[in-house]
SEDRENBA-335975 format. One record per residue: residue in one letter; z, y, x of N, C-alpha, C in turn. Coordinates in steps of 0.1 Angstrom, whole numbers, padded with zeros to 4 digits, always signed. Layout:
BEGIN
AZYXZYXZYX
...
//
This chain:
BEGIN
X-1946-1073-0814-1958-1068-0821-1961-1054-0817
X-1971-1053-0813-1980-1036-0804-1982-1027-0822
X-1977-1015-0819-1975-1005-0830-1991-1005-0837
X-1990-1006-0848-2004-1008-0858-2005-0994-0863
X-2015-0991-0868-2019-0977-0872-2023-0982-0881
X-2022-0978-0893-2022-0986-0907-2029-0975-0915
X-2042-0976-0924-2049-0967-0932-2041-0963-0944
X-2037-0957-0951-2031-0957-0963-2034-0947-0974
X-2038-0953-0982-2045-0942-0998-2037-0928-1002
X-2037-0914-1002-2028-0908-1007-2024-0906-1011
X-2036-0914-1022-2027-0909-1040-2015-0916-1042
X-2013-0919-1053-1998-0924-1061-2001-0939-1060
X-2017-0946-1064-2016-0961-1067-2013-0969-1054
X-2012-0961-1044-2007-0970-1028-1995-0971-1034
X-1983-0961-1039-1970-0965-1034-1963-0975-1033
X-1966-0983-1049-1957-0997-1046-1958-1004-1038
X-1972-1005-1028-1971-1014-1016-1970-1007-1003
X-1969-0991-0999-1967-0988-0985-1955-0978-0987
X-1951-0975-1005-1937-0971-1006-1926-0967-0994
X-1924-0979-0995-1909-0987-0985-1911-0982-0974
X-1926-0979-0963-1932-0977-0953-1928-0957-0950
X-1933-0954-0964-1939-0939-0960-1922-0931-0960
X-1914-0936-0968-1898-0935-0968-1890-0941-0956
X-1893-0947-0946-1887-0951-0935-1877-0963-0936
X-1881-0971-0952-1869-0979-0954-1873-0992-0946
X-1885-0994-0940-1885-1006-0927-1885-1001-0917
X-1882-1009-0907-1884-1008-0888-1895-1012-0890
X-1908-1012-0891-1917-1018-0886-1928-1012-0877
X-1932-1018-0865-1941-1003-0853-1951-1001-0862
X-1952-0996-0873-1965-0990-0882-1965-0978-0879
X-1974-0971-0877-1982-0955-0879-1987-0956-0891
X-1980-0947-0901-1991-0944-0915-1999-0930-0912
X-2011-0937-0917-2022-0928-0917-2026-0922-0930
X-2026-0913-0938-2027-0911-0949-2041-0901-0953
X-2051-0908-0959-2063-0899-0966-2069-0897-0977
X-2081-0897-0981-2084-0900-0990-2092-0915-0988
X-2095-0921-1000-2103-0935-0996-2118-0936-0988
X-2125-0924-0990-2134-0925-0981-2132-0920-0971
X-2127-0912-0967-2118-0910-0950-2120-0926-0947
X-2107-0928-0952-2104-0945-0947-2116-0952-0945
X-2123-0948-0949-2135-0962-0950-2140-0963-0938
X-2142-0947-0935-2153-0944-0922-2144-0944-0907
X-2128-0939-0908-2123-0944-0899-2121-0959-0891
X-2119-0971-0907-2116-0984-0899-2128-0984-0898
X-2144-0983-0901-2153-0991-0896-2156-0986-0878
X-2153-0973-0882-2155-0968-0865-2144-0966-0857
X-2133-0978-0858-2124-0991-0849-2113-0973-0847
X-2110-0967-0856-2098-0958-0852-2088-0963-0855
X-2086-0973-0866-2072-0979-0875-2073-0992-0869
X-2058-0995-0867-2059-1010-0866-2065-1022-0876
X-2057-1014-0891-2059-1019-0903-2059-1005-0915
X-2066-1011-0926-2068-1003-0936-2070-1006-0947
X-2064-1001-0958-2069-1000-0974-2084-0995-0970
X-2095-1002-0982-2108-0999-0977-2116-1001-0991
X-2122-0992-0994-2128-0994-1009-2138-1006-1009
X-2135-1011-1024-2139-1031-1027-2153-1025-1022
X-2159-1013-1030-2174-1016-1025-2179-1018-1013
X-2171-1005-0999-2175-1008-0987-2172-1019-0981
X-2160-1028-0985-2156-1036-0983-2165-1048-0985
X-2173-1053-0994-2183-1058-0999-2196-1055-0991
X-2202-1041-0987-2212-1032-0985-2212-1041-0966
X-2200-1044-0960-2196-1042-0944-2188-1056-0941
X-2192-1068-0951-2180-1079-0950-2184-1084-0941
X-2193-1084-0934-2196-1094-0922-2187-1089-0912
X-2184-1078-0910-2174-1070-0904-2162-1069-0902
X-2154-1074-0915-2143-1073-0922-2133-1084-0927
X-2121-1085-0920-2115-1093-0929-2101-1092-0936
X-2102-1098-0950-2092-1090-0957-2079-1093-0951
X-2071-1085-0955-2055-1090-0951-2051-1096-0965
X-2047-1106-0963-2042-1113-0971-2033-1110-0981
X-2030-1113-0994-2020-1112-1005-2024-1093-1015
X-2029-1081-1008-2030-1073-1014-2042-1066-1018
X-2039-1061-1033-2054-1054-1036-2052-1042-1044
X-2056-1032-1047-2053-1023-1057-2061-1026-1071
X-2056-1032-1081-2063-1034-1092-2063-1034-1109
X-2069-1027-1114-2061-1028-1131-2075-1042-1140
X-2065-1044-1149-2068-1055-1156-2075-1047-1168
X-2069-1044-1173-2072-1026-1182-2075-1014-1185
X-2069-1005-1190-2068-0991-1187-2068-0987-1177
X-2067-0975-1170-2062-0974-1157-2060-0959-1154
X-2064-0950-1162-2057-0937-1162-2065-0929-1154
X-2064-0934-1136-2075-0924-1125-2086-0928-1121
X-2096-0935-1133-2106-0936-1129-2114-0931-1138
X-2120-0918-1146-2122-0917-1155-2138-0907-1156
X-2142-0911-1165-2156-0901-1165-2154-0887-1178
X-2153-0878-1178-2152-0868-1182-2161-0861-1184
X-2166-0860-1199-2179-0854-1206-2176-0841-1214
X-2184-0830-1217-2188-0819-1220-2196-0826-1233
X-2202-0840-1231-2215-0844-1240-2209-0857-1245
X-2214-0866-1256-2216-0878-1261-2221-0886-1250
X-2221-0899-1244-2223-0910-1234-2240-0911-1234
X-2245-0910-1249-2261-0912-1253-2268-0897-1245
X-2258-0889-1244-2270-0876-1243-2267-0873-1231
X-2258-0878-1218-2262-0875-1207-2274-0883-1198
X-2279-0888-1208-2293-0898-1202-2300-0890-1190
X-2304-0877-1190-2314-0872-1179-2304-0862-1177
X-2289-0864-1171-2283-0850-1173-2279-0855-1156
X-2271-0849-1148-2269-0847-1135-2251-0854-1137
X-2245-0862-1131-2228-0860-1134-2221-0853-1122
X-2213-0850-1118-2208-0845-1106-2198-0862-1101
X-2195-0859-1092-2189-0871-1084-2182-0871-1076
X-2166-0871-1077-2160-0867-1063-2158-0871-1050
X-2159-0869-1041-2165-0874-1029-2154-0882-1023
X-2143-0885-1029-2128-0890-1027-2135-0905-1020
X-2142-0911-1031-2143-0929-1033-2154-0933-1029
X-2154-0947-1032-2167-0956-1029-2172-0967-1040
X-2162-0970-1044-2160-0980-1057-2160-0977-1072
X-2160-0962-1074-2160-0958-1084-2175-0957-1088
X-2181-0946-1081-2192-0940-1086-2204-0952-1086
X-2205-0962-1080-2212-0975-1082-2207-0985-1098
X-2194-0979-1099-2185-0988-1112-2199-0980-1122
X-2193-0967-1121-2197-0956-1130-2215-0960-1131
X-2224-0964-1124-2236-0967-1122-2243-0975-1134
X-2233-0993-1126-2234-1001-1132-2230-1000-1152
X-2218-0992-1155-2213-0994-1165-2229-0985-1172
X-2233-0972-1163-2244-0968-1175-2255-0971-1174
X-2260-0982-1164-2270-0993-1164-2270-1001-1179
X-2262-1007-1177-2255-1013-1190-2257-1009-1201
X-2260-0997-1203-2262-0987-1216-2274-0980-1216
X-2286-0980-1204-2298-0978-1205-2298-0967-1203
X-2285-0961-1195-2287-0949-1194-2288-0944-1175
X-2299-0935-1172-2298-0934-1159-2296-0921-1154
X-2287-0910-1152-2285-0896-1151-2280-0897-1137
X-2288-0888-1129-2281-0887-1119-2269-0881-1113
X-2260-0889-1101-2253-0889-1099-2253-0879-1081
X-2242-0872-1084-2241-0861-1076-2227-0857-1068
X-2228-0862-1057-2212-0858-1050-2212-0846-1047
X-2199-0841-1051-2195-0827-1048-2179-0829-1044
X-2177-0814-1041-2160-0814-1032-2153-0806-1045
X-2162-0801-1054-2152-0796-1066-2147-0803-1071
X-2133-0796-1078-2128-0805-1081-2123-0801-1103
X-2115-0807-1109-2111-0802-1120-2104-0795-1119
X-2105-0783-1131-2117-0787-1139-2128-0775-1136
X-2128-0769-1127-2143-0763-1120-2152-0767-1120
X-2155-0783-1121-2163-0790-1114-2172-0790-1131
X-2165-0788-1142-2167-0790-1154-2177-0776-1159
X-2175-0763-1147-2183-0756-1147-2198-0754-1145
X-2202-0768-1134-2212-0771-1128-2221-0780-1129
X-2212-0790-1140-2220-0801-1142-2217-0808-1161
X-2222-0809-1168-2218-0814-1178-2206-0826-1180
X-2205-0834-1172-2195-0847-1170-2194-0846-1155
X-2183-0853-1153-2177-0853-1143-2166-0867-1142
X-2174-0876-1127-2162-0886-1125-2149-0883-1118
X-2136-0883-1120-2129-0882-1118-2120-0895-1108
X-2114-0895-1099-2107-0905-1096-2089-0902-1089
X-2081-0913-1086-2072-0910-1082-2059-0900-1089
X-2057-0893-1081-2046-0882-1083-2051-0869-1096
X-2061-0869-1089-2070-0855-1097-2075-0863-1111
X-2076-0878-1111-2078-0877-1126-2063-0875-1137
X-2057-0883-1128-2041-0883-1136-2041-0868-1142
X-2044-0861-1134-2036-0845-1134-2048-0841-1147
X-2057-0846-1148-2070-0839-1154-2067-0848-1170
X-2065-0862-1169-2057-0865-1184-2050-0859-1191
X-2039-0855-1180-2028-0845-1189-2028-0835-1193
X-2038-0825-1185-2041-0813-1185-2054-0812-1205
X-2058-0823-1197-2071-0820-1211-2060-0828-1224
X-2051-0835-1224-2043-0839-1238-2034-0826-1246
X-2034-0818-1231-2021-0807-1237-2031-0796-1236
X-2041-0792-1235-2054-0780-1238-2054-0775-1228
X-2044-0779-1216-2044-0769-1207-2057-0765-1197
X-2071-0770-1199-2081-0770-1188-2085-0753-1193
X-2084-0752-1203-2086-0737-1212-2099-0743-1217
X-2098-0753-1227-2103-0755-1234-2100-0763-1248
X-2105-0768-1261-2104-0776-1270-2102-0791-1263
X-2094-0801-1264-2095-0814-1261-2104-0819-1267
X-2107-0816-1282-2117-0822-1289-2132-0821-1283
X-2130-0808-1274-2144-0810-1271-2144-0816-1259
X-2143-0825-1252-2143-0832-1245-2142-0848-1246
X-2150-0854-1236-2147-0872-1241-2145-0877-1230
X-2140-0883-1232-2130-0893-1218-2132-0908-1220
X-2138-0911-1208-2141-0925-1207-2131-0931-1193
X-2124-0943-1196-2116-0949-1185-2123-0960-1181
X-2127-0957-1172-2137-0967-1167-2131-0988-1163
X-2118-0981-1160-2113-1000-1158-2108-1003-1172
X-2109-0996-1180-2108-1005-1196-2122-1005-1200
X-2134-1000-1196-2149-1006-1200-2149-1014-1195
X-2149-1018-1178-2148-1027-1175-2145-1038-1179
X-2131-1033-1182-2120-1046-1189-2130-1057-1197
X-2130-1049-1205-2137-1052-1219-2149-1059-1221
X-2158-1053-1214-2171-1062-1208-2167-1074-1198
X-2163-1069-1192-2167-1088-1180-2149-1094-1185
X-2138-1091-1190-2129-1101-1190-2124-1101-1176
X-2127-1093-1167-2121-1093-1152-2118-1082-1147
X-2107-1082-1133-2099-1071-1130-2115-1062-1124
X-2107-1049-1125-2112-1036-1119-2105-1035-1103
X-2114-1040-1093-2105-1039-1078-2114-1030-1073
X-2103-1018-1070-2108-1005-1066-2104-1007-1050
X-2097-1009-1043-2097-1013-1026-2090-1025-1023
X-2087-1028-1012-2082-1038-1003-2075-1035-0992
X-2070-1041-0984-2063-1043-0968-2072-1050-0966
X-2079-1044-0950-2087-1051-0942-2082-1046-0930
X-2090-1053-0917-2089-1053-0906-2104-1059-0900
X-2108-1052-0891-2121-1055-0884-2123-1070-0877
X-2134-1072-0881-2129-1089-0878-2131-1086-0860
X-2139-1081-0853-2135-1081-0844-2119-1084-0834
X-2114-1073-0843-2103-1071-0838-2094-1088-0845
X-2098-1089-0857-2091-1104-0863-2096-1113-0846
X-2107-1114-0847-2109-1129-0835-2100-1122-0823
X-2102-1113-0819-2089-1110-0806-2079-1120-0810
X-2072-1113-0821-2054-1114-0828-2054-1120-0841
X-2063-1132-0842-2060-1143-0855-2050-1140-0862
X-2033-1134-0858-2024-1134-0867-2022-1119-0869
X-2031-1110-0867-2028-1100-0869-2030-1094-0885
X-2042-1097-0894-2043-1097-0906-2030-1104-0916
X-2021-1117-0911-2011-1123-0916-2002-1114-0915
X-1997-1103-0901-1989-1096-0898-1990-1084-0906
X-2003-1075-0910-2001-1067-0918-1997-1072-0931
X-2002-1087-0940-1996-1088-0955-1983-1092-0949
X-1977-1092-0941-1965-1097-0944-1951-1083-0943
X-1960-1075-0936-1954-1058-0935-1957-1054-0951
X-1967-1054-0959-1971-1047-0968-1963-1058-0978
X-1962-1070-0976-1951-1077-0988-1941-1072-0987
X-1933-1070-0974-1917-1068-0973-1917-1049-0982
X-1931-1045-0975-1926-1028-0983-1931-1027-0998
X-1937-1040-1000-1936-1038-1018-1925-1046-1025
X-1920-1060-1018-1905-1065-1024-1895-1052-1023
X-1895-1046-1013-1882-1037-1009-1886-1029-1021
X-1897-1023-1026-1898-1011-1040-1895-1015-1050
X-1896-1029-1051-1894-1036-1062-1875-1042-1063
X-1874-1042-1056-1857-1043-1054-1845-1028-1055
X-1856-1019-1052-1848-1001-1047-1859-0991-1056
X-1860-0999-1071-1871-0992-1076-1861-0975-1077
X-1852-0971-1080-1846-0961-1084-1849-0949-1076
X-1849-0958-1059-1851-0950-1049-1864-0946-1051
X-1869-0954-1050-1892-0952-1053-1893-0942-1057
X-1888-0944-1073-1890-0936-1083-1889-0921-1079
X-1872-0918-1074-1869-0906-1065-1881-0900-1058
X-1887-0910-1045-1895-0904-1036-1907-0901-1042
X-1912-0910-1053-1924-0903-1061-1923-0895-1065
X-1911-0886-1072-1908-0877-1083-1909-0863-1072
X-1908-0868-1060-1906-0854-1052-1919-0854-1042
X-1930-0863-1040-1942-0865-1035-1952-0860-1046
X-1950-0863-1059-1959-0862-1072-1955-0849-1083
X-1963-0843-1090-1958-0829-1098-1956-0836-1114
X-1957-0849-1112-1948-0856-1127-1935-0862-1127
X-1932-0864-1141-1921-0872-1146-1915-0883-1145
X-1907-0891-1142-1905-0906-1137-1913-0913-1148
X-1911-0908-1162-1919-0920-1168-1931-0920-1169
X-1939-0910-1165-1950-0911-1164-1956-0920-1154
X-1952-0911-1146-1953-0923-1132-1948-0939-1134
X-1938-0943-1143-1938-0959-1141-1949-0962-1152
X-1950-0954-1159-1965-0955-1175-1975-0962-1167
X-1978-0952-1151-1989-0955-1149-1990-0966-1136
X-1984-0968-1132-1981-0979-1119-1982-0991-1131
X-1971-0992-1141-1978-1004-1149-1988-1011-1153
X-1998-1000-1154-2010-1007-1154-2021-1014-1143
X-2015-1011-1132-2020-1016-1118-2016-1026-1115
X-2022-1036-1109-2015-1048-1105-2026-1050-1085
X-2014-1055-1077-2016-1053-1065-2018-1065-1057
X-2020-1077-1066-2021-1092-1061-2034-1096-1059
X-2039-1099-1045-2052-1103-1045-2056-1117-1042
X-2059-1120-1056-2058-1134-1060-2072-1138-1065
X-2073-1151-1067-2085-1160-1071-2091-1153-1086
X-2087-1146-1091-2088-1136-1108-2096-1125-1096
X-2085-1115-1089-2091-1106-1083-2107-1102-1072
X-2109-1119-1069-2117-1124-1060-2127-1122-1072
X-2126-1132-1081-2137-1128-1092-2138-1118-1096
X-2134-1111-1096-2134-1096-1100-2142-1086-1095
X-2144-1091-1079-2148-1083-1068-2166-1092-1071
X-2167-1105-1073-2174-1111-1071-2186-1105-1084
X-2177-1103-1095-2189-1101-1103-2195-1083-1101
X-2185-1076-1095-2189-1061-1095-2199-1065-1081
X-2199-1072-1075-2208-1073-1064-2221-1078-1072
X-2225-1086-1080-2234-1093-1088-2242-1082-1093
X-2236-1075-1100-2239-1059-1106-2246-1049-1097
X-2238-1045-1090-2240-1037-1077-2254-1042-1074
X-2252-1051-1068-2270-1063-1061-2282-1059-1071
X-2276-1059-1089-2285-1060-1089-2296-1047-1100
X-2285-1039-1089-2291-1026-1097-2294-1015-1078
X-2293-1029-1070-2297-1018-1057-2290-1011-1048
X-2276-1013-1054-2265-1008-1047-2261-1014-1036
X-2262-1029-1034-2259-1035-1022-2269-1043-1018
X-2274-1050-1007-2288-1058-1000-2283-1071-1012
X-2297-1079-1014-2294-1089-1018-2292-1099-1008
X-2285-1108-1016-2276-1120-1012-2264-1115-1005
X-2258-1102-1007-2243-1096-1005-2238-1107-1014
X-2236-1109-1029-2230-1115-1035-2232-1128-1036
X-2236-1136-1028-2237-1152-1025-2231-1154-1013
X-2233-1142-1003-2227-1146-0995-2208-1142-0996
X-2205-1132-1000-2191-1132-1007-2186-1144-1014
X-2193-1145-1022-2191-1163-1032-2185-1172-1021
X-2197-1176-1015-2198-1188-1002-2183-1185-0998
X-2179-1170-0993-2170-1170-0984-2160-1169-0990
X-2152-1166-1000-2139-1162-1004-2142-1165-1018
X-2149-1170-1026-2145-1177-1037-2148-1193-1038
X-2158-1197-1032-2161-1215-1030-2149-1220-1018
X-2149-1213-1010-2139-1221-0997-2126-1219-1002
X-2123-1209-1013-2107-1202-1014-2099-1197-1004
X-2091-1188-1006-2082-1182-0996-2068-1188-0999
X-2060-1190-0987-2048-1188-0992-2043-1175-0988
X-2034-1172-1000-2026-1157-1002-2011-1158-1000
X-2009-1146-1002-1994-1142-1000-1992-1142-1015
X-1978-1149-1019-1977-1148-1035-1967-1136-1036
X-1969-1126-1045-1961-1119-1047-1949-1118-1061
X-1942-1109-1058-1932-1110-1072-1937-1101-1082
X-1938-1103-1095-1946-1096-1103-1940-1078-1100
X-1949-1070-1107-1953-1055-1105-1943-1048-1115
X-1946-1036-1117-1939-1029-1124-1937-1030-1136
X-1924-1026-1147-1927-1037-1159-1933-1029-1170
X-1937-1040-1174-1953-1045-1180-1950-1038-1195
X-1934-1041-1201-1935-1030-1212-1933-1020-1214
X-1936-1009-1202-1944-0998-1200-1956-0996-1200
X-1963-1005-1197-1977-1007-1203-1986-0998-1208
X-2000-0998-1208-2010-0993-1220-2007-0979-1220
X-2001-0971-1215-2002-0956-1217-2012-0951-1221
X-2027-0950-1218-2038-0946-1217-2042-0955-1225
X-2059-0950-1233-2071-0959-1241-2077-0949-1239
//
């Protein structure tokens, strides 16, 4: 197998599947590449990665392009901790107000769209590189994602932003989700350029079967994980398994729907061309995929940290 250059998320919700990878505990000829998610986006489409984690929306936005790697997804069923919108105001009164948006993602600030379509509310949305809680200086709300939201939960529970908690409102966007459609929140994927797929048909098999072996191995050597997180990340082991619990990494016929209905949304508020989402249907939910089955995730009665 010719050494793969492999995209990989920064934050913390990669680890249980490139864990094993970024610690040296496989042989496998992988290059980890590490960025933020929209780095990644714009690298694999302009053929630098062999393969990549790749946000559901561009993923969706570029599928003719794209084909997933089998068996993995990053996604919560509920809560989710780093995906959050952060208000100065009530949800009703940012109607004509500006949010800031951090320029990390792809999948968020479209979530965040749809969810205040939903509520008749339309405030514009604004990428910036600020970050929390400065960014709280510039804009009344602010979506948060990843790493920087984690740190921005804890920060605003314990007063530390140098401010009241009370005055502040925190919305977790994959438990709105939740809640409304009954389906997962799938913030990225493993893909590979279908180009490159028709070259090497088994080369998308070859990356899920690298990213199974380095999430069975975390799941077998959690103690060790745990370690590498604790000294990669500025939290606590329990925190850290608090919040990996709520993520689940199986991309499955649930998660397919999942993708399918944020595509539905997306379409039909303008965010993607129509017939994106029929033709996703056609392809990966009427024909079905087969997957890589995995062994369940991190345990579950750690759960629920966050509402």
């Amino acid at each position: 197998m010719k050494n793969i250059r492999l995209g990989d998320i920064q934050f913390l919700n990669s680890w249980p599947v490139t864990g094993a990878i970024k610690m040296g505990a496989l042989r496998r000829p992988i290059t980890l590449v590490s960025e933020t998610p929209a780095r990644l986006n714009q690298r694999l489409l302009a053929g630098e990665l062999t393969a990549s984690a790749i946000s559901a929306f561009k993923f969706l936005e570029h599928q003719d392009e794209l084909v997933p790697v089998p068996g993995f997804c990053i996604r919560a069923d509920g809560p989710v901790a780093s995906v959050l919108l952060v208000s100065r105001k009530p949800l009703e009164k940012l109607r004509d107000e500006t949010i800031g948006v951090s320029n990390q993602g792809a999948t968020t600030p479209v979530l965040l769209k749809i969810l205040l379509e939903r509520k008749k509310l339309h405030p514009t949305l604004e990428t910036t590189p600020l970050r929390f809680p400065e960014i709280l200086d510039h804009y009344p709300a602010a979506l948060l994602i990843g790493d920087e939201a984690l740190t921005a939960n804890q920060e605003i529970r314990a007063g530390l932003f140098g401010g009241d908690p009370s005055s502040l409102y925190v919305w977790d966007l994959g438990q709105v989700w939740a809640r409304w459609t009954r389906l997962p929140a799938v913030f990225a994927l493993w893909a590979v350029r279908r180009s490159v797929a028709e070259t090497d048909p088994e080369l998308p098999w070859q990356v899920g079967e690298i990213l199974c072996d380095s999430y069975e191995w975390g799941l077998r050597h959690e103690r060790q994980m745990l370690a590498a997180m604790r000294r990669a990340f500025p939290w606590e082991g329990t925190f850290l398994m608090k919040y990996l619990s709520g993520l689940a990494y199986e991309l499955d016929q649930r998660a397919w729907k999942g993708m399918l209905r944020y595509a539905l949304e997306a379409e039909s508020i303008g965010e993607l061309p129509a017939g994106s989402a029929e033709r996703f249907e056609n392809r990966f939910i009427r024909k079905g995929r087969r997957t890589l089955k995995l062994k369940p995730t991190y345990p579950a009665d750690l759960a629920g940290v966050f509402s």
